[in-house]
N, C-alpha and C positions, 0 to 999 in steps of 0.2 A: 832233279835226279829221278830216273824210272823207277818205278815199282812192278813187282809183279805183281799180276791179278790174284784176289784173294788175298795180299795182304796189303790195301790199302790204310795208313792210316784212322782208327776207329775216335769217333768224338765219343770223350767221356760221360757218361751221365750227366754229371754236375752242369757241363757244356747245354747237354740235348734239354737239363731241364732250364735253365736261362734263353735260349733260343726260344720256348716254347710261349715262355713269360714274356719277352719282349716282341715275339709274335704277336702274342694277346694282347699284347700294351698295344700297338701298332693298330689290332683290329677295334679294339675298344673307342681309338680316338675316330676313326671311322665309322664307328658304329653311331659318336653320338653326334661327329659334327659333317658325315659324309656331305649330308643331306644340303647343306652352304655349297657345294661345289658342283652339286647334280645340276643336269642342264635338262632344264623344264620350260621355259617360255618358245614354244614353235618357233618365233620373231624375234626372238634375240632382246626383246627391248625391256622387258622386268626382268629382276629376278635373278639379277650378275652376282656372276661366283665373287665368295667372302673368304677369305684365309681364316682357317681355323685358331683358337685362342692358340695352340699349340703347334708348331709345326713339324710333321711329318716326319719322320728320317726317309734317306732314301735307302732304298732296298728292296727283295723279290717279294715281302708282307706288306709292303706299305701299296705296291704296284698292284698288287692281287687284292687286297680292301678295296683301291680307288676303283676296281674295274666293278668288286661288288655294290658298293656304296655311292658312286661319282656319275652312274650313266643317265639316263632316263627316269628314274626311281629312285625317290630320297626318301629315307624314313626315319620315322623319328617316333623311336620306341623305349630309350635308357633311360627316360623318366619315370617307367613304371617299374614298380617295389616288387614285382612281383617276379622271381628269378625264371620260374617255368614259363612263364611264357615268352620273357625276355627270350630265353633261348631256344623256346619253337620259334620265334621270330630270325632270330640270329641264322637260324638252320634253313629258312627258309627263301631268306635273303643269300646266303654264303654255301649257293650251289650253280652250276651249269644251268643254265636252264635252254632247253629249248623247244621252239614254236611249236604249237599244234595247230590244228584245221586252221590255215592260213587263207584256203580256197573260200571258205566258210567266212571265217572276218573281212574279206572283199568283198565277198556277195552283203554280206549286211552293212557295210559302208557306200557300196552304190544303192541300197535301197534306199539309206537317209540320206543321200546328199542327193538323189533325183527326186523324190518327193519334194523336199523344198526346194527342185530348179524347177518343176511344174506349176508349184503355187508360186510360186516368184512370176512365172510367163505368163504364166491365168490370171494371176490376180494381183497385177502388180500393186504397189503402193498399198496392200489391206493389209492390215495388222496381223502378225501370226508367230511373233519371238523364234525364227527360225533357228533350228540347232547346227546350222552351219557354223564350221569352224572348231565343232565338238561332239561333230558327229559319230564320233568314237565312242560315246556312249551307249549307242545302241550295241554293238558286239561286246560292251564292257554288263550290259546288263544282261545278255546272254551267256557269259560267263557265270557271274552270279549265278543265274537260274540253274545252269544244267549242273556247277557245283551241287547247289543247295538242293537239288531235284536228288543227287544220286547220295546225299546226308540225311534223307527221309523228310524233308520240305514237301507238306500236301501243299500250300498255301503262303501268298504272299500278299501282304498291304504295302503298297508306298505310297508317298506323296513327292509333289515334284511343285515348283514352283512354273510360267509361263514356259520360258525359255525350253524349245524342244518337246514342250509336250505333245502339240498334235503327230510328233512326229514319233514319239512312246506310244502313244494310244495305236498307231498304225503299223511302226514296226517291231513293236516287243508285244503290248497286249493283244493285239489281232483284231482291232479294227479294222472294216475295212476302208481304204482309202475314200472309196465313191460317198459313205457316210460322213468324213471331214471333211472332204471338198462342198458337200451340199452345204455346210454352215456359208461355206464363203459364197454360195450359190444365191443360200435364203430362199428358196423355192416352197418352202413348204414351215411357214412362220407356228405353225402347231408341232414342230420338230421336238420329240424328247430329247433330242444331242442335243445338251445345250438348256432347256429348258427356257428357265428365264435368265439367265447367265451367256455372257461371251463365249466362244468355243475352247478357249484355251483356260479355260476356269473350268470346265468341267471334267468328271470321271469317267473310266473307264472300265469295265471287266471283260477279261478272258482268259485264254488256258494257254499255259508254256508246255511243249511238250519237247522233251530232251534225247538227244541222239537214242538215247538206249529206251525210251517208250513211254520214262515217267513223265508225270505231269505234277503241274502247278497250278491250282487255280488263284489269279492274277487282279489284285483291285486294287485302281489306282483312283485314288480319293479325289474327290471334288476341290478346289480349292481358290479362295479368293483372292482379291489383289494385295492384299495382307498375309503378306510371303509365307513368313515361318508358320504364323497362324495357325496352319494345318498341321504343327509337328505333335503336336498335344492330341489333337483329335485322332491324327494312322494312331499311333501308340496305344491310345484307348481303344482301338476299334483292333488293334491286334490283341490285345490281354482278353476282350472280350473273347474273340475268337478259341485264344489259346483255353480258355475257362470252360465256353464249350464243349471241347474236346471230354473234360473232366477225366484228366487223366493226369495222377498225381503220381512222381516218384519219391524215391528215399528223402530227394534234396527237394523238394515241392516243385519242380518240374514243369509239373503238368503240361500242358503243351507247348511248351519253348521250343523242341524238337521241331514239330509240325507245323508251328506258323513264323515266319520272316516280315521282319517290318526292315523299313528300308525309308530312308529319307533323299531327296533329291532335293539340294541348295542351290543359290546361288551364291558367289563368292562376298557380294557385301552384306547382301540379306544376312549371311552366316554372322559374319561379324557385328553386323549390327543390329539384330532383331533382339530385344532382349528373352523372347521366350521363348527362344531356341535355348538360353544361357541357362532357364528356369530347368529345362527340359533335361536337359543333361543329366541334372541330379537329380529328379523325378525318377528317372528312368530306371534309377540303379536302389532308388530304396521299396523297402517291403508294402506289397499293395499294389504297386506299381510297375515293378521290373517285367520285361519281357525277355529274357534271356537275350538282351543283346541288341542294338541296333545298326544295321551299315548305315553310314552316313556318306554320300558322294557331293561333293562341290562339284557341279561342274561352271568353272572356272574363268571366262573369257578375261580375266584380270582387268574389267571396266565396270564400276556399278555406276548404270544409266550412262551419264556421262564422265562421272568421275573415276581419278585415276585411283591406282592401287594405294597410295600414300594419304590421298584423301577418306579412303574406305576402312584401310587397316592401321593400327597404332605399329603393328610391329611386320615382321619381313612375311608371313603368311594370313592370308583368311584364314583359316584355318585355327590360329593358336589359343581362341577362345577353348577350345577342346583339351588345352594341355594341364588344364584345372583338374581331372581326372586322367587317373590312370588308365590310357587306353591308348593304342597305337594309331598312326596318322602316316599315311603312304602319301606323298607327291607324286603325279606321273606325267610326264610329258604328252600330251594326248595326241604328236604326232609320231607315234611308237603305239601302235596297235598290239604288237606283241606284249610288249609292256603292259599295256594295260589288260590286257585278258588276264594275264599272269597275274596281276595284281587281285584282280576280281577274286578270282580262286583261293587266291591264301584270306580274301578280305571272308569269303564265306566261310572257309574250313577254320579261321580263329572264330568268329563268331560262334560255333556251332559247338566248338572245341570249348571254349571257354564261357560262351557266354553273356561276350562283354562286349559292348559299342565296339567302333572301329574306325573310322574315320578316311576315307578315299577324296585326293583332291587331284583332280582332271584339268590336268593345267592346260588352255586352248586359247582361244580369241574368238571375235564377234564379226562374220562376214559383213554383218550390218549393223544399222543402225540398233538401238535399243529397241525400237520397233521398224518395222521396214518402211514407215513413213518418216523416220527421222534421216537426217545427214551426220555421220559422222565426225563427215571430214572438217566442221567446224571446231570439234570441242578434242580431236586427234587427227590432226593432218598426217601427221610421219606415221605414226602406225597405219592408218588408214594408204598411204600411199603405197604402204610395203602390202598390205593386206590386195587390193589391186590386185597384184598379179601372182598373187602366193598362191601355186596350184592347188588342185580341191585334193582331202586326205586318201581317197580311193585312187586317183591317179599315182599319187605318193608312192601309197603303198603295191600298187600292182608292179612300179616298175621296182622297187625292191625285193620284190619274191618271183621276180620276173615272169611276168603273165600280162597279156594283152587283154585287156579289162573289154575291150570295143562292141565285141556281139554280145555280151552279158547288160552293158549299157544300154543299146539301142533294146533288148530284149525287157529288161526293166523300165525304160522310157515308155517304151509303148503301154505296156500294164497300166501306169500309172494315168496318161493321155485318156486311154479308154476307159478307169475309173470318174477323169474329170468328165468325159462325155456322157456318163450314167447319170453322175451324181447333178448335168446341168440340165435334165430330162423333169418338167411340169411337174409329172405323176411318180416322180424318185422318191420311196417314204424310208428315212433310215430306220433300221427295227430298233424295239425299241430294246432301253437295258435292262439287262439282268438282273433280278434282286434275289438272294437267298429265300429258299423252302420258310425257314423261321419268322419271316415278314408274310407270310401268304393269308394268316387269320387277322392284319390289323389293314385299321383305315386311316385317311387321313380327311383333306377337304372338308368341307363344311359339317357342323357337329348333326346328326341324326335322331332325334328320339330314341329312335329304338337301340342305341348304343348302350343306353341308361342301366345301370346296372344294382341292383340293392344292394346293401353293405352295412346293413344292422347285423347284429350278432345278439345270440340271448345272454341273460345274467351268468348261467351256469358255467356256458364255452367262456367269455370273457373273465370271469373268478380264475378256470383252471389258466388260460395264458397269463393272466399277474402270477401265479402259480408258478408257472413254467418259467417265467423270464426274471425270476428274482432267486432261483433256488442258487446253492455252491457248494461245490464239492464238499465232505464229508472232512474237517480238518483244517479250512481252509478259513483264514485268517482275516477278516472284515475289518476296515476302519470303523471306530467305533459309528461315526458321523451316518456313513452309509449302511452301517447295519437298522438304523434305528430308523432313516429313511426304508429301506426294503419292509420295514417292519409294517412303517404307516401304507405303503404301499398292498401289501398284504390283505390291510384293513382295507382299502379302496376296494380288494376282489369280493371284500365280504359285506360291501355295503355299509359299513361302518365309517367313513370318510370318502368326501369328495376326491373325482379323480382332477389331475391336474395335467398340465400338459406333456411331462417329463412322461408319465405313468401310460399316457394316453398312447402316447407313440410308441412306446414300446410293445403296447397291445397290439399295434394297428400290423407290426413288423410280423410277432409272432403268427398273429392270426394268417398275413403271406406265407410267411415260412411255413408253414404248419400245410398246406392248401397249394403247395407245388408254385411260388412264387418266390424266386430267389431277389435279396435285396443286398445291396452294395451302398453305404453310406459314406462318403468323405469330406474331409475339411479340417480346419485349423481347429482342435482339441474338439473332435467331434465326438469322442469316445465318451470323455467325461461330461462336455458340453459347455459350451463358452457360460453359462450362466450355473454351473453347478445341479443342470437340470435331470442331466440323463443317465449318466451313467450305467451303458450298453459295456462297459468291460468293468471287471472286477478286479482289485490288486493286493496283492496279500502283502500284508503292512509288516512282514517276518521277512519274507522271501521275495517278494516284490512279483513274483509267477502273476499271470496274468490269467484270468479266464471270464469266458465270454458265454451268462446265460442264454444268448439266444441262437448258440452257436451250435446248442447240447441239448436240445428240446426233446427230442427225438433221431431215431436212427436213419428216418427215411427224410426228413425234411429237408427245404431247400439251404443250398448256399447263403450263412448271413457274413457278410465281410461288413468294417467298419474301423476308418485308417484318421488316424492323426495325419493330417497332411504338411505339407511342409510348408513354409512361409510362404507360400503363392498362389495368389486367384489366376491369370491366364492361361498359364500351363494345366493347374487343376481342375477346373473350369471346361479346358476344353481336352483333359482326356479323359473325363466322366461321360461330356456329350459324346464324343468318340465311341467311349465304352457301352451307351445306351442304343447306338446306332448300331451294332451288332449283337443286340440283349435286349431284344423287345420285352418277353415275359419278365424282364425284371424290373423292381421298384430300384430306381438310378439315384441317389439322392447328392449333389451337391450342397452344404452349409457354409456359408461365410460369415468369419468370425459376429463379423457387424454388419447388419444388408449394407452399408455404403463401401465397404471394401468390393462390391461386386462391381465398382466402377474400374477395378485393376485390371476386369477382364472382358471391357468391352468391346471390344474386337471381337471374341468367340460368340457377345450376347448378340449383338448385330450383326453380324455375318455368317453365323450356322445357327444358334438357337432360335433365331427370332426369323429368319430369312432361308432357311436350308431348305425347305420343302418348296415355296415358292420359287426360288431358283435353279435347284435340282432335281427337285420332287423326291426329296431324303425326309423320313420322315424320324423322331424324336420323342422318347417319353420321358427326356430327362425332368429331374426336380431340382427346383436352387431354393434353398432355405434361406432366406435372407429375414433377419431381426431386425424390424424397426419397431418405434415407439417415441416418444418425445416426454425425456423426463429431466430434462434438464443434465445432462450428460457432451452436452458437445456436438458440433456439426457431424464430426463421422459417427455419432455412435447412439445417432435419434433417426439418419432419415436412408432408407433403402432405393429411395432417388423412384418412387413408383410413379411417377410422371415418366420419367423416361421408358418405361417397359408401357405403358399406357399408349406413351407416343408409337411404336413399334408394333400396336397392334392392329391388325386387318385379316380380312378373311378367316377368323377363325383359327393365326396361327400360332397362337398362344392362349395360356388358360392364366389368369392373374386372382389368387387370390386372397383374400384376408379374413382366415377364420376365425372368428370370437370367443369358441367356447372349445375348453379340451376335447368335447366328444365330436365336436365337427372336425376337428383336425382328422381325429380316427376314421373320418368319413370317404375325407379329403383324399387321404392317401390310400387306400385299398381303391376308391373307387379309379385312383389314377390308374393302377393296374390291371385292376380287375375291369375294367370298362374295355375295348377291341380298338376304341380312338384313340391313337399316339400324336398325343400334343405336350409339347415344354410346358411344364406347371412352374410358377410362379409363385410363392408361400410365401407372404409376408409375417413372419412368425413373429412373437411377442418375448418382452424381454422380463418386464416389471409382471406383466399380466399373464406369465407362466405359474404365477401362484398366487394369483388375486381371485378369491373369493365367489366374483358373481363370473369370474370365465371358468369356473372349476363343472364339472360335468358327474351325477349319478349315473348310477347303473344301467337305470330305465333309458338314458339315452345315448348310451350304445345300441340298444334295440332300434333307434330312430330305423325307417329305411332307407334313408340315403342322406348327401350331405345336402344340408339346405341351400340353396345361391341367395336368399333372400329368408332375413329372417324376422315378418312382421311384429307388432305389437300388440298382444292381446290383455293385456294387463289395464288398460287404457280403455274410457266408452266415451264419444261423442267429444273429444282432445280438441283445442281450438287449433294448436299447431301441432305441426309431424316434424323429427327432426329424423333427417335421414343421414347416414355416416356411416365408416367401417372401422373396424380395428381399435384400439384401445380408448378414444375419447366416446366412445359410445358409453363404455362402463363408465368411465368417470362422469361422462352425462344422468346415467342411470343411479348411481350413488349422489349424486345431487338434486336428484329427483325426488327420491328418496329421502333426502334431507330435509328438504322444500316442503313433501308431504305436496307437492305440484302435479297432480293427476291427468290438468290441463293439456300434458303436450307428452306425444306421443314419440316411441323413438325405435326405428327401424334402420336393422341393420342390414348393409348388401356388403355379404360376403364374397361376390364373385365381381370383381369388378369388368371383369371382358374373360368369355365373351357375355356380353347385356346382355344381364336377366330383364328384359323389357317387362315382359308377359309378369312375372313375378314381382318386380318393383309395383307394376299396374295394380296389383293386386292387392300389395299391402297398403297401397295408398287410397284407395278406393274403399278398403274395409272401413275407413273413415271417414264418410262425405261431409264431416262438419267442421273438419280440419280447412280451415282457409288459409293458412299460412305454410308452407313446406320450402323446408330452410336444410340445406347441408351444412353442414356442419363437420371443418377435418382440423388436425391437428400444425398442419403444414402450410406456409407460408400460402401466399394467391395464385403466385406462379409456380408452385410446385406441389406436389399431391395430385389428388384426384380434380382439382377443380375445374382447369381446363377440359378436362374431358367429358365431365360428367354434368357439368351445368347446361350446356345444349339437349342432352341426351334428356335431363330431368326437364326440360322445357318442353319439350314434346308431349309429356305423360300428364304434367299436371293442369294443363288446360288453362283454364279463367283464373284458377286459383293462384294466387303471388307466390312467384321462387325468388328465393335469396339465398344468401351464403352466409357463413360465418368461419373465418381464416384467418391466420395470420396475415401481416401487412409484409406485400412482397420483397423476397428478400435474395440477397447474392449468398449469403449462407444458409443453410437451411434450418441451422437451432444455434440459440444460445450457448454458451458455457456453463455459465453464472445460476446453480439452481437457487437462489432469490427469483433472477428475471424470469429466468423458466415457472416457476410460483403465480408469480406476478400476470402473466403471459395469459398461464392456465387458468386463470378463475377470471378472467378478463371472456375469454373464448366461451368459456360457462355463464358467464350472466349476460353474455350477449345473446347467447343461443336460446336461452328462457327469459330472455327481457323480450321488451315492443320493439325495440331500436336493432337493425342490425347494421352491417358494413358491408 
């Protein structure tokens, strides 16, 4: 039947509000399972659509979900608790969108995919992890940028793993081409691109600058064949950055705003690194957060040779990230529009909120895992289909309809003419950029004159025990450590020996105090694994927290100081991270027990111990590591100092084992205070934090500097010298003692590398009647100092007999059993003052 207009039948409220509900029901179920149906593999061959637990009704809401939810972009966001962002998400997904600078993203898809058909022609068969196939990356990180440029972004760090980097370095950071082509030239072996590193392991800097004029300045981190590895380090070297700024808001802020870190994965590496997994939650606790990280996978769904099923437990790389709450965008990365749009919202949540974010750039691998590999062994059908799968810039020009051809042969040529610079004899690529804040330090070989004094008088070191022990007026002290602050007190006044808890607190204040900011981290670093330290205060009423050396003064530097969370690799390397953008500061990593620093050897081997040599980055981190041998067990006697010994050359580490609490205070101011940035190495003491003859007066804080060698002068005309470091010295020296055995002299070398020659020389010479020089360590034959230092001592002591005294070599490094441990030790001691050794 007709109606007349104006009086159409009107739906009841009750109606309009059930529609609206079963709308939302409709959109909901697409919201959380669109993502199953979205078509993201270019090639069809992962990644087939899954029927949701639920299925659909049909009608005009379920059609308009799929068109939002089902195309290019799948996401997967309803696991997070948190309603506002759910629904800026919601909002952002469930609208029109359409393309911008489309002219723009084909110019930057013909720049990455003719770069790598240049070095493919030039240099066939050389290794170079081309970004072919995912070369959508470059206009997806341009995205990023110009968002993040016009959100108040001065500055970005990422890291990226092989895959496509030389082709980031060239076309996002602003190298220029004819600089990576010389790597594959090799023309010029003194080359700083590259260093002592491959060309695809190394970094980059340069400046983004955004249609509207703002900039970015751009570092892209160095990074080794141990993928994730680097995700600890940008992180550190962003917080750094942001610190610098020192620029604190309501919500402690400070420069979250202004610096962007950014991770670039690979799809298995993600899944299977575990210190990307560490990283995650690192990221988001106090100490550590950087207001947020982009994470992008990009994606070729093959890690090396293996397939997605072999790489991933479940349907995405990606769902390690679904452990926190943080959103996770899938894009098909042949949909350039797609992915610009995705970039843009991946910046404006971040920036918005905060919070990680997770981009996965679903593509494929033109080639091999390297260009020297064959695919078609280990993926014939994809590889068959991949063949004649035309390149994404053709794709895309004929989709926005524009003839790509004079812009091709115009960017070909560019590139040809950069490879003909870069294969010119006398081509020297310039060198890289370092930050104004590196311009007062050195690296390379140590100098004399870097030497720096670091005595202090009785009066200045009374007022910092002063200073670092006071608390607020009110404020509630466990009995235990009040009565500790107390004896403490007494050490300012000369009335008790200082110990090593006491000592290092001085050494912090005295930085802080003198425009030196210190950052200390580690698992119960606050209190101290041994009940030593206690840098925070806790009120036994309220549990408030406060931090004497935080409150010294008005003008003094930053003292931060974090309970870290179960893990050496991640922490490990966003401290050296954090050191590498914060030279003037004292960096301190502690592990729990020096042998837990075996959880982070990766970062120790491939940036602390090797970063300057390979990159020429240079580092003043500190790693606390507690060893000693007291009958407590393999992990919780040996700091594995053969290994850091092994790793030492050129001067690019400092390793060493101070004896007495005032050399520690030596130790560490002169680490700062000295202009040579080298990773210090501190074998700190466990038992011998409050033993007696390592305890330190007043008068030697005054020392000038910290000794490397510390002779025996107690001793005249000694038949034997016993030379050694770190805790069996005192026990040597209290059974000397005992003996009332004047006979045999005992010198301690505190520095074990770089050799104090000169100084060893000398304490062994004050003795010429000494025939006998015997080391003497706590640590099995094969482990400790012995390998290293038994050659070195043969050189010095001439005619005179060297021998050893060690444990008998061992696949563990200490006992359990403190009987055998007993047993062990007085064995080691009557050998070392008997005739007989081993």
């Amino acid at each position: 039947m007709a109606t007349t207009p104006g009086t159409e039948p009107q739906t009841s409220p009750e109606n309009q509000t059930e529609q609206a509900r079963e709308r939302e029901d409709v959109f909901n179920l697409f919201r959380t399972w669109g993502h199953l149906q979205a078509t993201l593999d270019p090639l069809g061959q992962f990644l087939p659509p899954e029927p949701f637990p639920i299925a659909p009704p049909e009608g005009e809401a379920t059609a308009e979900a799929r068109s939002f939810y089902c195309g290019t972009i799948a996401a997967e966001f309803m696991h997070i608790g948190n309603m506002e962002r759910r629904q800026w998400l919601q909002a952002q997904m469930e609208q029109t969108y359409t393309p911008k600078n489309q002219a723009h993203i084909l110019t930057q898809l013909i720049h990455a995919e003719l770069f790598e058909q240049v070095i493919q022609s030039r240099y066939l068969g050389t290794k170079r992890f081309s970004l072919e196939g995912l070369t959508v990356l470059i206009p997806f990180l341009d995205s990023i940028f110009e968002t993040s440029a016009s959100l108040g972004v001065e500055s970005a760090v990422f890291a990226m793993s092989h895959r496509g980097r030389l082709n980031v370095m060239t076309n996002t950071v602003g190298r220029s081409a004819s600089e990576v082509f010389a790597k594959f030239e090799d023309v010029d072996p003194r080359s700083v691109l590259g260093g002592g590193d491959v060309k695809y392991h190394v970094g980059a800097t340069g400046t983004y600058t955004s249609p509207e004029g703002k900039t970015i300045n751009l570092h892209l981190a160095s990074n080794p064949s141990h993928l994730e590895a680097v995700d600890p380090v940008a992180l550190g070297r962003t917080r750094a950055k942001q610190m610098r700024l020192d620029i604190y808001g309501a919500d402690n802020s400070f420069g979250k705003e202004k610096v962007l870190p950014m991770i670039i994965h690979g799809d298995a590496a993600f899944a299977g690194q575990g210190i990307f997994a560490e990283l995650l939650v690192l990221a988001a606790l106090p100490g550590y957060e950087v207001g947020g990280t982009i994470h992008v996978i990009v994606n070729n769904l093959l890690g090396f040779t293996a397939l997605p099923e072999e790489s991933n437990a479940s349907r995405y790389a990606s769902d390690l990230a679904k452990r926190l709450p943080i959103p996770i965008f899938h894009v098909n990365a042949e949909d350039p529009d797609a992915v610009v749009r995705v970039a843009a919202i991946a910046a404006e949540y971040r920036h918005k909120f905060h919070s990680d974010i997770v981009i996965d750039l679903v593509g494929y691998r033109r080639h091999g895992h390297s260009e020297v590999d064959d695919p078609t062994v280990t993926q014939p059908r994809r590889y068959a289909i991949i063949k004649d799968h035309p390149v994404l810039y053709n794709l895309y020009a004929k989709q926005i309809g524009v003839d790509p051809s004079a812009e091709v042969a115009e960017v070909q040529q560019h590139f040809l003419e950069d490879q003909k610079v870069a294969s010119h004899a006398d081509h020297k690529p310039r060198l890289a950029s370092k930050p104004a804040y590196w311009d007062p330090y050195h690296g390379g070989d140590f100098e004399p004159e870097y030497e720096v004094s670091t005595g202090l008088p009785a009066d200045r070191i009374a007022e910092l025990v002063r200073l670092s022990t006071q608390s607020p007026e009110g404020f509630h002290i466990h009995p235990k450590v009040k009565k500790l602050f107390e004896q403490r007190l007494e050490m300012g006044a000369g009335k008790r020996p200082f110990d090593y808890g006491m000592a290092e607190l001085v050494a912090y204040a005295s930085l802080l105090l003198t425009g030196f900011p210190v950052r200390l981290s580690g698992q119960d670093s606050q209190r101290g694994t041994f009940n030593q330290r206690h840098a925070v205060m806790v009120d036994i009423e309220t549990e408030q927290r406060y931090i004497p050396l935080a409150h010294m003064s008005a003008d003094q530097s930053r003292f931060e100081v974090y309970n870290s969370m179960l893990s050496e690799a991640a922490v490990l390397g966003y401290e050296y991270g954090y050191s590498r953008d914060y030279p003037e500061a004292l960096v301190l990593w502690e592990a729990q027990f020096g042998d837990f620093a075996n959880g982070a050897q990766i970062i120790i081997d491939q940036f602390i111990s090797a970063g300057e040599a390979k990159w020429g980055l240079l580092s003043g981190l500190v790693m606390l590591l507690p060893h000693g041998y007291e009958g407590q067990g393999p992990e919780h006697s040996s700091a594995r100092l053969e290994r850091f010994l092994q790793l030492a050359a050129h001067d690019n580490i400092q390793i060493c084992q101070p004896s007495t609490a005032a050399q520690y205070f030596h130790l560490l101011r002169r680490q700062v205070m000295r202009l040579w940035r080298k990773p210090l190495v501190v074998f700190t003491p466990k038992s011998m934090l409050r033993h007696p003859d390592a305890s330190s007066t007043l008068a030697d804080f005054a020392a000038p500097r910290y000794l490397e060698v510390l002779p025996d002068n107690a001793v005249s005309g000694p038949r034997r010298l016993l030379l050694c470091s770190g805790k069996i010295g005192h026990n040597l020296r209290v059974e000397r003692e005992k003996r009332k055995d004047m006979s045999v002299g005992i010198i301690f070398i505190e520095q074990l590398y770089p050799f104090p020659e000169a100084e060893i020389q000398a304490a062994i010479d004050q003795h010429p009647s000494a025939q006998e020089i015997v080391w003497v360590q706590e640590e099995p034959a094969n482990m400790g100092a012995h390998t290293y230092i038994m050659p070195l001592l043969k050189r010095l002591t001439g005619d005179r007999a060297l021998t050893s005294v060690k444990r008998s070599a061992s696949a563990s490094p200490a006992t359990g059993s403190a009987k055998a441990h007993e047993l062990e030790e007085k064995t080691l001691i009557d050998l070392a003052f008997g005739t007989t050794t081993r």
